[in-house]
C-alpha positions as CSV (number, residue, x, y, z in Angstrom):
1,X,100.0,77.2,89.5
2,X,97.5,77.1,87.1
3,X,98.4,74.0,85.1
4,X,98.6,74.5,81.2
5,X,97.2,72.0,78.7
6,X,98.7,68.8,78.4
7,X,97.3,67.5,75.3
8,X,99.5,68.3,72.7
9,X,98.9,65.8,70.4
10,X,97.0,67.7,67.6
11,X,99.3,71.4,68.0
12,X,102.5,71.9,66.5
13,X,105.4,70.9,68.0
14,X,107.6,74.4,66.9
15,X,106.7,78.4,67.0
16,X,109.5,80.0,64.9
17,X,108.9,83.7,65.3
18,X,110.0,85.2,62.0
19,X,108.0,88.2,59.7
20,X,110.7,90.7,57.9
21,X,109.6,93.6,59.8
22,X,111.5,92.1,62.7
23,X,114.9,92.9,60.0
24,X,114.5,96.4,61.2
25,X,116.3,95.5,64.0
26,X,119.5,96.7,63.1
27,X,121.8,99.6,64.2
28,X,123.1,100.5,60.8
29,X,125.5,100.1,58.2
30,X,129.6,99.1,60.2
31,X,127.8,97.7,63.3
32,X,128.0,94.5,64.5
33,X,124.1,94.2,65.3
34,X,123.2,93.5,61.7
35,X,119.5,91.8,61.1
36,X,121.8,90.2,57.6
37,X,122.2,87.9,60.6
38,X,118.6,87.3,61.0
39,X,117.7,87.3,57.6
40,X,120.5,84.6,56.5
41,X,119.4,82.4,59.2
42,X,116.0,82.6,58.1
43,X,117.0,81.9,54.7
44,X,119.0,79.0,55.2
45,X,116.4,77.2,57.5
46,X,114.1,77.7,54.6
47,X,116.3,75.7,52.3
48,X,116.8,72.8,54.5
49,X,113.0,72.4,54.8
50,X,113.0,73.5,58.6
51,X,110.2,75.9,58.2
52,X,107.8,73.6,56.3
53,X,108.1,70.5,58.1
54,X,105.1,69.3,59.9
55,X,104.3,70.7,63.6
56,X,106.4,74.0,62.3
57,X,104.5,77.4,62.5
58,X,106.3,80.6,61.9
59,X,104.8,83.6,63.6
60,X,105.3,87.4,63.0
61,X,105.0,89.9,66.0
62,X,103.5,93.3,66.3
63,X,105.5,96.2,68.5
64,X,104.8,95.3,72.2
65,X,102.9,98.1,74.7
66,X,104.2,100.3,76.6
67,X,102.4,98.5,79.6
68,X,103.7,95.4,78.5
69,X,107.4,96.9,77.9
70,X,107.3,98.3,81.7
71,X,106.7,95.4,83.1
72,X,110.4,95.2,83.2
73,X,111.9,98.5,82.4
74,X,111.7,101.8,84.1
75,X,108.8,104.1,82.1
76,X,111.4,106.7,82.1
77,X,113.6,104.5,80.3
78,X,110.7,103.3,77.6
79,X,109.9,107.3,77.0
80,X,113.3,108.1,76.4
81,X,113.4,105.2,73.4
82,X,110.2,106.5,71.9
83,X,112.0,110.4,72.3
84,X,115.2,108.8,71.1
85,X,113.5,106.9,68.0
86,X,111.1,109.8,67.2
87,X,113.6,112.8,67.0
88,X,117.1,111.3,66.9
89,X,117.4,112.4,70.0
90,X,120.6,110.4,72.2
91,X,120.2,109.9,76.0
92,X,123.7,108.5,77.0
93,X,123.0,108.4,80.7
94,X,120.3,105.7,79.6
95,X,122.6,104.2,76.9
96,X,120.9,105.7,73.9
97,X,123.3,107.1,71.3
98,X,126.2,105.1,72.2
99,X,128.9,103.4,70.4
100,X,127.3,100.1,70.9
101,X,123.3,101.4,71.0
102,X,122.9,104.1,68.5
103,X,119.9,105.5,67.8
104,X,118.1,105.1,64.7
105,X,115.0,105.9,63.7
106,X,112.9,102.6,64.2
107,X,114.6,101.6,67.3
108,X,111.6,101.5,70.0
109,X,109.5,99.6,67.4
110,X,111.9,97.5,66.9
111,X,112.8,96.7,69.8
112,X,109.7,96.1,71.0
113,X,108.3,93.7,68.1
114,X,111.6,91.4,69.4
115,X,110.0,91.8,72.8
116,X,105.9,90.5,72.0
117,X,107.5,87.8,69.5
118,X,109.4,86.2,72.6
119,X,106.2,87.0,74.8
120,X,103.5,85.2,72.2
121,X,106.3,82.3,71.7
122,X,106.8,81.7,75.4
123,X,103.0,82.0,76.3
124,X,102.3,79.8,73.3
125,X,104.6,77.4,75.6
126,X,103.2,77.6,78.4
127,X,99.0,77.5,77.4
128,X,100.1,73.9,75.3
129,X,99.8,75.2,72.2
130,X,103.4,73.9,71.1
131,X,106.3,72.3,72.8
132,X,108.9,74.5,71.7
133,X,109.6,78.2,70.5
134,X,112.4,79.8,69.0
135,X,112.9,83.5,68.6
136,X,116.8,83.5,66.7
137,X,116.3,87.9,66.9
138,X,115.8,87.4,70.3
139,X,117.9,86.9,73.2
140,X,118.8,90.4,74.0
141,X,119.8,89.7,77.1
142,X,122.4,92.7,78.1
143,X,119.4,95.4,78.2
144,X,118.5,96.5,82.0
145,X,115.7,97.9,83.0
146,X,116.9,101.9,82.9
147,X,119.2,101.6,80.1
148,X,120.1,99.8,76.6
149,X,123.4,98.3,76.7
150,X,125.7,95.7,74.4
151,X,123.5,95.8,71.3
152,X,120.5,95.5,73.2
153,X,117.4,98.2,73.9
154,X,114.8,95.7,75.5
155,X,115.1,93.0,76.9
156,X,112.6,90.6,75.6
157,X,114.0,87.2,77.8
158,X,113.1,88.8,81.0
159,X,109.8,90.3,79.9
160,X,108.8,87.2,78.7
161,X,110.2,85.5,81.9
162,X,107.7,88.0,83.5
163,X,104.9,87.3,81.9
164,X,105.3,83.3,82.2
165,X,105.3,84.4,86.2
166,X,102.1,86.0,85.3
167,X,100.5,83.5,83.6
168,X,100.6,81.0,86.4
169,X,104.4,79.6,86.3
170,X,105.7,79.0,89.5
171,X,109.4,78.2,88.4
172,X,111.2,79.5,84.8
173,X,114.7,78.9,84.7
174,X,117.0,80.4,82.0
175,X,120.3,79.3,80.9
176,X,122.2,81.1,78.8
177,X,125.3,80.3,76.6
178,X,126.4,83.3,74.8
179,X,129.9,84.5,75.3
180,X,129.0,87.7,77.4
181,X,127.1,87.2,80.7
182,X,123.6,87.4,80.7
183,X,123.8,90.4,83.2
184,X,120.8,92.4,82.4
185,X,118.4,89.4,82.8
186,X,120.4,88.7,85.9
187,X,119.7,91.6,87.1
188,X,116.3,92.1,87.1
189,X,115.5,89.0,88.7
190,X,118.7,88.8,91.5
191,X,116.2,89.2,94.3
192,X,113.2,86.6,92.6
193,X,113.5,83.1,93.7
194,X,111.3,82.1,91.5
195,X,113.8,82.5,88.6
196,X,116.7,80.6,88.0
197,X,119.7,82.3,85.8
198,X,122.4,80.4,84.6
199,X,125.1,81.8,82.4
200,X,128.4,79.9,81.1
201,X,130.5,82.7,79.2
202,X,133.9,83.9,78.6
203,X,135.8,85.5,82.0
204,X,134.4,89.4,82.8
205,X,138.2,89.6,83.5
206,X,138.4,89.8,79.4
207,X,134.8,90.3,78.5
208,X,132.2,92.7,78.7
209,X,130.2,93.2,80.5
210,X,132.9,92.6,82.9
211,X,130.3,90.6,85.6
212,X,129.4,86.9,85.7
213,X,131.8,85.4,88.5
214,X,131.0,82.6,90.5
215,X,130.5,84.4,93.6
216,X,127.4,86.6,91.9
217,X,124.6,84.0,93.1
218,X,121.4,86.1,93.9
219,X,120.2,88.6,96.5
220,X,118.7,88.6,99.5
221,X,116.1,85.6,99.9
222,X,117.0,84.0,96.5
223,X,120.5,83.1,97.2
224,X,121.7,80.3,94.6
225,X,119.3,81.4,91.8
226,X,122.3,83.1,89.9
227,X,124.7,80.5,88.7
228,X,127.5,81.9,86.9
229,X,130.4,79.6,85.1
230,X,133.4,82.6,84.2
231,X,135.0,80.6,81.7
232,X,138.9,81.1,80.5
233,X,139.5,82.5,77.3
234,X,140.3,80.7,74.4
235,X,138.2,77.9,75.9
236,X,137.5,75.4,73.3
237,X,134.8,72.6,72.8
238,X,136.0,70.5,74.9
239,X,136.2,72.5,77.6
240,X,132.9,74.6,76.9
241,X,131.1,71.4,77.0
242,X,131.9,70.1,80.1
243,X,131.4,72.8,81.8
244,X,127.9,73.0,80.7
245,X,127.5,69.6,81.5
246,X,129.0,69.9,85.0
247,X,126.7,73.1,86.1
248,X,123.7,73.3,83.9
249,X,121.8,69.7,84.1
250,X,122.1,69.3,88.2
251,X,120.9,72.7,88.7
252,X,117.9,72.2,86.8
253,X,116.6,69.1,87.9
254,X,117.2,70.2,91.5
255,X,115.6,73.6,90.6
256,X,112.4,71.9,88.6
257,X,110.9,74.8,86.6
258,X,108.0,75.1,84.8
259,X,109.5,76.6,81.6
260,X,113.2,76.3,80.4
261,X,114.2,79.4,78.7
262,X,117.5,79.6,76.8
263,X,119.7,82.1,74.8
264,X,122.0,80.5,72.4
265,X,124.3,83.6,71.4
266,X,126.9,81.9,68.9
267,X,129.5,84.4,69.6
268,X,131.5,81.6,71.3
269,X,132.9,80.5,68.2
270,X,136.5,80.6,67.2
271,X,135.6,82.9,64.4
272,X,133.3,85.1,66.1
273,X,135.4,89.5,66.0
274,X,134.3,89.8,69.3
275,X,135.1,87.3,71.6
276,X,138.0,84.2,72.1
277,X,136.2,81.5,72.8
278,X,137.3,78.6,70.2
279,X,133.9,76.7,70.0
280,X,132.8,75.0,66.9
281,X,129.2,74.6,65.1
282,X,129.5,71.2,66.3
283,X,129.9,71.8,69.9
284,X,126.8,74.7,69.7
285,X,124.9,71.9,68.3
286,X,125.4,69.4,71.0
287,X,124.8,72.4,73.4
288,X,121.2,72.9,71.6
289,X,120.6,68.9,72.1
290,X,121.5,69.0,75.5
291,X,119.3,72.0,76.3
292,X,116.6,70.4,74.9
293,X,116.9,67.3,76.1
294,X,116.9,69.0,79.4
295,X,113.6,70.6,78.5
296,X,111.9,67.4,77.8
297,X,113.2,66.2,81.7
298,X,112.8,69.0,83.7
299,X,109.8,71.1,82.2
300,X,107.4,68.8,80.5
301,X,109.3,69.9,77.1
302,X,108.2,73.5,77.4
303,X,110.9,75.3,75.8
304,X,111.7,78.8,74.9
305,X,114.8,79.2,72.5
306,X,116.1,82.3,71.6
307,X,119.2,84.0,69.4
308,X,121.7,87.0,71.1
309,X,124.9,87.7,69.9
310,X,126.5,86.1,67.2
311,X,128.6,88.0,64.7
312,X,130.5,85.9,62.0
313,X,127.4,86.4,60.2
314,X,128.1,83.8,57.1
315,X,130.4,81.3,58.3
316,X,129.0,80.8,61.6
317,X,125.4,82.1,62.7
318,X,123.1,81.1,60.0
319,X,124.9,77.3,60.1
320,X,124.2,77.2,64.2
321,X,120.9,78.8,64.6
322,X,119.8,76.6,61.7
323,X,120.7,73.6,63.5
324,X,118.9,75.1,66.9
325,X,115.4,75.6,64.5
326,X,115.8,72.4,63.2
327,X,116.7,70.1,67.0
328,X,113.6,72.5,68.1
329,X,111.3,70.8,65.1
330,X,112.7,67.6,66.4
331,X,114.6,67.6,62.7
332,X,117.7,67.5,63.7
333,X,120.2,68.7,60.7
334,X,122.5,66.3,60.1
335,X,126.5,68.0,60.2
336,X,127.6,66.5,57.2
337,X,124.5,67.5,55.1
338,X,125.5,70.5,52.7
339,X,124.9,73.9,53.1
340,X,122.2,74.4,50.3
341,X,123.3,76.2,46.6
342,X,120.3,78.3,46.4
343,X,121.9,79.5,49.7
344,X,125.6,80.1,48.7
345,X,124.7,81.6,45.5
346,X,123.0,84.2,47.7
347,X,125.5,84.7,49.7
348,X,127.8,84.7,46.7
349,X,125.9,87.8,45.2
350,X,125.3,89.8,47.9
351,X,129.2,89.5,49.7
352,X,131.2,89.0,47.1
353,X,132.8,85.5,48.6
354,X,132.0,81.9,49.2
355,X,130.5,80.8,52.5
356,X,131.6,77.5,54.6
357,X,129.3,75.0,52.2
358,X,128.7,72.0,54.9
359,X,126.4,72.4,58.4
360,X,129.7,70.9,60.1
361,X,133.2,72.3,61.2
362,X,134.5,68.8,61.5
363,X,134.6,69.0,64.9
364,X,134.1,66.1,67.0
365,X,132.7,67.7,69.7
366,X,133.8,65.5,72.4
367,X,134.5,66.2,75.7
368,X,134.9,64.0,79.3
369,X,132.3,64.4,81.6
370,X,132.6,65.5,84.8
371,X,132.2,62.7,87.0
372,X,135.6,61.0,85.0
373,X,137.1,63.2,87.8
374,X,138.3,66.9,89.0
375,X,141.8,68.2,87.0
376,X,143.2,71.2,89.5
377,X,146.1,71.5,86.3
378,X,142.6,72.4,84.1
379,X,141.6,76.0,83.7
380,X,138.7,75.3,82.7
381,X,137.9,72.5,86.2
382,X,139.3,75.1,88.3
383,X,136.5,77.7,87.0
384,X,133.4,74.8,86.8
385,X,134.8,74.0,90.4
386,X,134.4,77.5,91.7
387,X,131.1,77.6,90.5
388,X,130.1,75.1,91.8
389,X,131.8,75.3,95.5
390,X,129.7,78.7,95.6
391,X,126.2,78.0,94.1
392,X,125.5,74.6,94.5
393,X,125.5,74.2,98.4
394,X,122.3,76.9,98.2
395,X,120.4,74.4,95.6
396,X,121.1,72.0,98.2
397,X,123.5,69.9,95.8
398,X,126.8,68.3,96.9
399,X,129.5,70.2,95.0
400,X,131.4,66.9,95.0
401,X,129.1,65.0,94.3
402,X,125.9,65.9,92.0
């Protein structure tokens, strides 16, 4: 491994990758994939100071290349965008003109300026040149490497993941916490063992993409590097949060890596149209804190943070994506601080109704840990529990016990 720079004293502590061509992003006017998410969030970490605080720099991206673009997906694939952006043209074999990916006209530049923002942030990382990173219009995580799929046309986690490997990382792990499986990032390192994937989401018995079960744990040679927690539906806080706390911490510090990367889709709240989760702000929040905390133990602090799905786009995404910027800047926003005026006006104006005007759902976001003891009555026990009786014996962890 080549070791990055330690000496971090005189950089910034936080890369926010932000510019307003990455708003073009967006599959048009109905669909769920709006950049308003993007541009709220934005907006609303401006307000509260997070993007002027000392150690903060915010970044824009240009479109990555081709050759950068293939590390991960099929040339075929990357051709068809460019055909697809360039002359309307829809390649459903490939996912291109679907329901859920339809083309539109700035889609492989736009895609691909998602894709070298999360590649600058996590190099940035990994060279020392800040702690953390945070990408919120990143985190496209369902995109494989022949085909766009669930919202997403490239998939910038696991080219940056690549690139870190490139770089000189030995280990990345990447946890991710949206309400779908992470499958496309999943899938294109199954067989790497260099690359941990961990993904704590609603059940594929009720979700897209319909995978994520315990039993997927990696291929041949890299067996317990996919850890998958399929989660009940209508799981709430206190169950969300201790499952992450029963899986996530034990696999990382057994796995050790070099770079955390996470995806912090907030589609796991109660209000989110496209799931049934029945998390709250609060509970996302704690989830940030932990995963950064974690950062800090495991991988010298460096941290990759990035957006993904997320679709209660006043109440909900700006509010939690604000409080991941601001845990990232090691500014913390506290929940009972009030959502700015400048803010609601805005929002006021441009939809016609009043958004939630605190950076709190009153939640507690308590939960009991799992070492207070296994509950077979527990839905929620009974799914950590089969993650763990089928991943953890591979780490070489006690599922018992660890």
């Amino acid at each position: 491994m080549t070791a990055p720079d330690a000496t971090r004293g005189a950089s910034p502590t936080l890369r926010v990758v932000w510019s307003t061509e990455l708003l073009a992003y967006d599959f048009g006017f109905g669909h769920p994939m709006t950049s308003d998410r993007i541009d709220l969030t934005v907006a609303l970490a401006a307000q509260l100071g997070l993007l002027d605080a000392p150690g903060v720099e915010v970044v824009g991206a240009q479109a990555a290349p081709d050759a950068l673009l293939t590390t991960v997906h099929d040339p075929e694939y990357v051709a068809a965008v460019h055909a697809a952006a360039e002359h309307g043209v829809p390649d459903l074999v490939r996912g291109l003109g679907t329901r859920d990916d339809p083309v539109f006209p700035q889609m492989h530049e736009a895609a691909a300026r998602v894709v070298q923002g999360t590649v600058d942030a996590a190099l940035a990382v990994w060279r020392g040149e800040v702690d953390h990173a945070v990408n919120v219009g990143g985190g496209l995580h369902h995109a494989m490497p022949g085909a766009a799929s669930g919202f997403c046309v490239y998939n910038d986690a696991a080219v940056a993941i690549r690139e870190l490997l490139a770089a000189g990382a030995e280990r990345v792990a990447y946890v991710d916490v949206d309400a779908h499986h992470g499958d496309g990032v999943q899938d294109v390192f199954w067989d790497d063992p260099r690359v941990l994937t961990v993904s704590v989401h609603e059940t594929g018995f009720a979700l897209f993409p319909g995978t994520g079960y315990p039993s997927e744990t990696g291929g041949p040679g890299a067996d317990g590097t996919a850890v998958n927690v399929a989660l009940p539906s209508h799981t709430d806080d206190a169950g969300w949060l201790r499952a992450i706390e029963a899986v996530v911490p034990a696999v990382l510090r057994e796995f050790a890596p070099d770079v955390l990367v996470t995806q912090h889709g907030c589609d796991t709240h109660r209000m989110d149209p496209l799931a049934t989760l029945r998390v709250s702000v609060d509970a996302q929040r704690v989830a940030a804190m932990l995963l950064h905390d974690l950062a800090h133990e495991v991988s010298a602090g460096r941290w990759v943070a990035l957006g993904g799905g997320g679709y209660a786009i006043l109440d909900v995404v700006p509010r939690t994506w604000a409080h991941l910027l601001g845990v990232a800047a090691h500014r913390p926003v506290d929940p009972a601080t009030r959502v700015p005026q400048v803010w609601l006006d805005v929002v006021k104006q441009r939809y016609g109704r009043d958004a939630v005007p605190v950076m709190t759902d009153h939640a507690s976001a308590a939960f009991r840990p799992w070492a207070a003891g296994y509950d077979p009555a527990d839905d929620v026990d009974r799914a950590v529990r089969a993650t763990r009786t089928a991943v953890f014996p591979s780490l070489g962890l006690d599922p018992e016990l660890d």
